[in-house]
N, C-alpha and C positions, 0 to 999 in steps of 0.2 A: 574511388571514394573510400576514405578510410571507418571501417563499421567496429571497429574491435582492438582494443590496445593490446591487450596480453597474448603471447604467445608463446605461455609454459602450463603447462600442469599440474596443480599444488600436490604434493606428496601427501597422500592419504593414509599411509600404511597406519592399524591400531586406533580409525579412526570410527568412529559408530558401531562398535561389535556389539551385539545382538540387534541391531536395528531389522525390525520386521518391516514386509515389505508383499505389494499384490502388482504383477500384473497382467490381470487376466480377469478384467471386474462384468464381464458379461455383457455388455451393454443392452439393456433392453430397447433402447431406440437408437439408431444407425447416427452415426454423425456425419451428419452433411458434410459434403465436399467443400472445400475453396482453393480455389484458383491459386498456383504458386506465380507471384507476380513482384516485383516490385510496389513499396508504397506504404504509406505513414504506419510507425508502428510506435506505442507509448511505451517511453522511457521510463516516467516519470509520471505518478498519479498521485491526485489525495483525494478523500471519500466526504462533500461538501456537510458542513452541517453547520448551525446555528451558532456564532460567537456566545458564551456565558460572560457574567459581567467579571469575574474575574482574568476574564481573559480579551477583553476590549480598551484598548489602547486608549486613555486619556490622556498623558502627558511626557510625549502630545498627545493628540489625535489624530487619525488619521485623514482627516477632514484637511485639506489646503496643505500638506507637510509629503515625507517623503518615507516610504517602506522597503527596505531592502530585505528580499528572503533568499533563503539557501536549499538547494532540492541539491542530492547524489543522482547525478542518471546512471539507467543501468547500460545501457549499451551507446555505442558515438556515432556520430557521421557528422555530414555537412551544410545537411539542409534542416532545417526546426521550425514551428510553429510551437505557438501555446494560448493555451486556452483558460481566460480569465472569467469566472462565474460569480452572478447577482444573482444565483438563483434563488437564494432566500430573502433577497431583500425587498424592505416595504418602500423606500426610494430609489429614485437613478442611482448610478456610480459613472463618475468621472473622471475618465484617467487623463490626466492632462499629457501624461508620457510617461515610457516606460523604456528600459535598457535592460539588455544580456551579456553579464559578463563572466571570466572565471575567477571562483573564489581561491583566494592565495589560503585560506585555513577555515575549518569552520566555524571554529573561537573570535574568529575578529574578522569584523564586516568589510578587510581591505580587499579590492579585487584586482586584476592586473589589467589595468586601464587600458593595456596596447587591442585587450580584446573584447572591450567597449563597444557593444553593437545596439542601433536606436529597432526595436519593435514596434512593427507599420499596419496598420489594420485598412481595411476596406480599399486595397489596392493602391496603399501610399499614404497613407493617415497617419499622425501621429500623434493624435487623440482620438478618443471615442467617448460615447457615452452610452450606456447599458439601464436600459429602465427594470424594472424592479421584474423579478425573473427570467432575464436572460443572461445568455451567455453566447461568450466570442470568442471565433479563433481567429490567428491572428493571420499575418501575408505570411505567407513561406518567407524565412528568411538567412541568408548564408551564413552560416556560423558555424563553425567547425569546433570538436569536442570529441575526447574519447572515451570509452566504457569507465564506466565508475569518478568520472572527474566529477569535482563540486564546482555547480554554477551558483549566480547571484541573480537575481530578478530582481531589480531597482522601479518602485513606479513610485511616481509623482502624482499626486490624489486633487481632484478638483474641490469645488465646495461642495458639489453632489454624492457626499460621501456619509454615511451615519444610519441610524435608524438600526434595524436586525442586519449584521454584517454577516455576509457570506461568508465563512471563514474552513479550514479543519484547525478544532482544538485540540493542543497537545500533540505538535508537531515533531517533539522530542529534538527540536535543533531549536537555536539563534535567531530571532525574527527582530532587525535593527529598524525604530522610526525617529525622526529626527523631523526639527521643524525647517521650514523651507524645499528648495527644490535643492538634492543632493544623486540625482541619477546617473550624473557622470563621476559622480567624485570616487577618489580613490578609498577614503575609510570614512565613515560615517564619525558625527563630531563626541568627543570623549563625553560622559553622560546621559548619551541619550537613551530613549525607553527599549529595552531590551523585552521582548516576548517570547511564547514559545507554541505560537500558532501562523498556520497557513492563511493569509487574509484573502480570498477573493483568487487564489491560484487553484486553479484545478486538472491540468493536463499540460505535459510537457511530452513533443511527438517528433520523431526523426524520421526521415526518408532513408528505407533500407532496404536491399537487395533481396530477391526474393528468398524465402524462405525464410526470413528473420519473423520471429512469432513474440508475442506480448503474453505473460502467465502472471495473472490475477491472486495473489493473495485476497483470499474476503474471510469476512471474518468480524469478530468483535473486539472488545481489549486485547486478548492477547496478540491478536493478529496485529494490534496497532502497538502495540510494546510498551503497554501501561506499565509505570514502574523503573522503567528503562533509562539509562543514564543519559541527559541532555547531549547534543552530539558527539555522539558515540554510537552513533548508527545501532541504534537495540535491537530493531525488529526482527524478527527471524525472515523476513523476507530478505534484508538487508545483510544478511549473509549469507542467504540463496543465490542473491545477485553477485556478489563477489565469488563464490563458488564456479557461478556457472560461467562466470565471467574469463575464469582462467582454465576452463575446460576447452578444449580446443574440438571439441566433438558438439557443444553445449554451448556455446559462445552466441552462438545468433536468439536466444531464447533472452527475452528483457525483462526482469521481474518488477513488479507493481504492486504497490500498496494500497490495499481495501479496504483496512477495518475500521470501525468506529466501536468508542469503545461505549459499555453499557446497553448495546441494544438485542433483539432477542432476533431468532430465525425465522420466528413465521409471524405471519401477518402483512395488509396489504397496507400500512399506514405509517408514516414519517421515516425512519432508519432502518427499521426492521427490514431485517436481507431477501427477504422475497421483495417487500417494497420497492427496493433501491437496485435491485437487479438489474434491471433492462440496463439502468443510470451507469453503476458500477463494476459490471462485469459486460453485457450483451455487447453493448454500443462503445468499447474502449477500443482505442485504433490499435489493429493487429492481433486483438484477442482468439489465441488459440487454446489456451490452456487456463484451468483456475484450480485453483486448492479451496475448498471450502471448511473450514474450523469455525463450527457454528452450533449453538444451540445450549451452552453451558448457561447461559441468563436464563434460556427459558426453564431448565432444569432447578434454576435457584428459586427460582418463583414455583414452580410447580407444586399442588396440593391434592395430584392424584397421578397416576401414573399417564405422560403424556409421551413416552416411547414411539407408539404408532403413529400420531402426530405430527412429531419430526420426523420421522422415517418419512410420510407423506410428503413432506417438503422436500427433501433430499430427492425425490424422485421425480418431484417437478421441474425441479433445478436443475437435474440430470438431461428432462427430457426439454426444454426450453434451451438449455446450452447447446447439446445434440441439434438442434434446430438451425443452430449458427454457426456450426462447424467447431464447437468448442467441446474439447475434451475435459471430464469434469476427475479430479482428483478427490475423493473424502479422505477427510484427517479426521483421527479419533480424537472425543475430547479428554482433556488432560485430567489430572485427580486433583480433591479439590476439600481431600477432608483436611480438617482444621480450620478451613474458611468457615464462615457463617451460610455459606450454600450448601453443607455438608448434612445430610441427615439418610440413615437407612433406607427411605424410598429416592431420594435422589438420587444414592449409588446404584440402586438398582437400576434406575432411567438409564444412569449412564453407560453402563453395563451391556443393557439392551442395545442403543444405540451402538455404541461401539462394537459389537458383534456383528449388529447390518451391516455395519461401514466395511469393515473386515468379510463380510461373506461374496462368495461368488458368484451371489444372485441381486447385489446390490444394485447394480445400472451404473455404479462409478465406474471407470476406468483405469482405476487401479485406486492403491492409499497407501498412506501415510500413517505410520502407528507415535502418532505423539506422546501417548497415554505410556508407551511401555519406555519410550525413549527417558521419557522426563520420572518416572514412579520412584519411588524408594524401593529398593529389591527387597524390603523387608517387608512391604507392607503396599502393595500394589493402588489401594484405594488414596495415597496421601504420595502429596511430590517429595521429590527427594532433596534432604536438607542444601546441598550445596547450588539449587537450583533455588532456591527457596529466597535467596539472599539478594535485597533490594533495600529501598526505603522503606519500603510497603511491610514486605515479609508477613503476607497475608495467608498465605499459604493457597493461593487462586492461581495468582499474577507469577509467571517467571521472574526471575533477574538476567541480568544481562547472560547471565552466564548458561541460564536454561533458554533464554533465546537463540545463543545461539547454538547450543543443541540442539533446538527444535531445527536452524537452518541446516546443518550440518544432517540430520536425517532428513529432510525433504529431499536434500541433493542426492545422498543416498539411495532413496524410494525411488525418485524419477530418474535417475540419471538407470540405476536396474530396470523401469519399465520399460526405458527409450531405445537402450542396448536392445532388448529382448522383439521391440517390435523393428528392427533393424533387419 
């Protein structure tokens, strides 16, 4: 079975000097064992949440017409399922059919027809219908793909489709809808409604050889790469995965994307990442690892010192993963004066936090110093101008270019914790 296309090493030399780096985070609670086995592990994730109206498809609709979307896997093989989610919706959703194929570019919805494969549900089906908070996966099916290729998910929408659409907003690629049934075609027709969200796609899983692990980015905007150039793969997970991708030590490791942006770390209600925990880190096929970069919303909102707070979460988080066999990575959070989250008691929050994250008594399993990676060396509390450079240029949100800095020290951080527990 083919798991992994790359078989070189990218030349690192002069690459992330001063990147700080732990590992040796004490665990306060033992992490469970699992079984080195064969068996589903995700490629490919997005963190479900509610369509906004600027971001729901009128013309067309998605309602009777056709949705073609594009996902980068991080790692290949030859067997795939995926898994299609209604979980927000207040009606059915009806797929009258859907196909997997590869995309010839991410700019233009053509795909190479010869690898046109139809997605079968409930042991040979090729429709289904999903009532309003559920979710499907689909039959194992043979499709062959290698690390980092761009596929195409084409489905064909019944009338059972509208109301609150399941979607991820701000999917930072290409989402092509066109009217009629187009799931075999090779490019979608010149004008049609172009978006830049995940409708109703929520897990994309391959069958891989034992040892192959899944590592959870979670996280909020920045973890989702607000700001970030339309495909142009922004995320900084997204160049974790290519990273690890041509690592020949590091190869079987498939990175996934968690974050949603504007939501805060603690609390048990809608997005908030303790809420959506179990959803988007516990219960993801092959979850062994997560990066957690959390807690900058609740620091913007904050109107007394809530340090202890989040550190409290961070430890549930730790010891809930530990539970599952997942090893929990903390990342510090980044600087953030000159945004309007900036004020002398928030830096000190962040301050505080970042110390814990960074101490040997934390319960992570090592971390990630984003805060020192991305700062101005002049002025440690504010990002550094040439990271700074986006649409946005908020001084919160990286640009592409501090995304992929941040990937570029993750790779760093773990690739020294993974050497060292060798």
């Amino acid at each position: 079975m083919k798991l992994f296309k790359r078989l070189f090493v990218l030349p690192l030399a002069a690459m992330l000097l001063g990147t700080t780096l732990c590992s040796c985070g004490n665990t306060t609670t033992p992490v469970a064992e699992i079984p080195d086995e064969d068996g589903w592990v995700a490629t490919w994730a997005s963190a479900q949440l509610t369509t906004g109206a600027n971001e729901t498809p009128t013309k067309p609709p998605l309602k009777e017409n056709s949705c073609r979307q594009q996902i980068r896997v991080a790692i290949g093989g030859d067997k795939i399922r995926i898994t299609f989610s209604n979980l927000n919706g207040d009606i059915p959703l009806e797929i009258e059919s859907a196909h997997i194929a590869h995309l010839i570019d991410p700019n233009s919805s053509a795909i190479d027809t010869s690898t046109d494969t139809v997605i079968t549900f409930n042991g040979g089906e090729t429709s289904v219908k999903l009532i309003a908070g559920q979710e499907i996966v689909s039959d194992e099916i043979d499709f062959s793909f290698e690390a980092l290729d761009n596929l195409a998910i084409t489905t064909k929408f019944g009338k059972f489709v509208g109301g609150t659409i399941t979607s991820h907003t701000a999917s930072r690629s290409t989402t092509w809808i066109a009217e009629g049934d187009h799931v075999s075609a090779e490019s979608f027709p010149a004008g049609c409604e172009e978006m830049t969200s995940w409708y109703y796609l929520a897990e994309v899983d391959v069958w891989a050889e034992a040892g192959t692990k899944t590592l959870i980015c979670f996280g909020d905007s920045i973890t989702d790469g607000a700001a970030g150039i339309t495909n142009s793969l922004p995320r900084y997970s997204d160049t974790l995965a290519t990273l690890l991708a041509d690592d020949l030590d590091y190869s079987n490791i498939s990175v996934v994307g968690k974050g949603i942006g504007g939501t805060v770390l603690r609390g048990e209600w809608g997005t908030a990442g303790m809420a959506r925990l179990e959803r988007d880190v516990l219960n993801v096929a092959g979850a062994r690892y997560v990066i957690v970069l959390y807690g900058v919303n609740d620091i913007g909102g904050a109107n007394e010192d809530i340090s202890q707070s989040l550190i409290d979460t961070y430890k549930t988080i730790i010891e809930k993963c530990h539970e599952k066999g997942i090893k929990v990575y903390g990342a510090t959070i980044t600087p953030f004066n000159g945004s309007g989250y900036y004020s002398d008691l928030h830096e000190e929050i962040r301050v505080k936090v970042n110390e814990f994250i960074m101490s040997d008594k934390s319960g992570f399993d090592g971390y990630i110093d984003f805060a020192s990676a991305l700062a101005d060396p002049a002025d440690e509390t504010k990002m550094a101008a040439e990271y700074n450079v986006s649409a946005w240029n908020d001084w919160l949100h990286p640009g592409n270019a501090g995304y992929q800095k941040m990937g570029e020290t993750a790779y760093e951080a773990l690739k020294a914790i993974w050497d060292a527990e060798k």
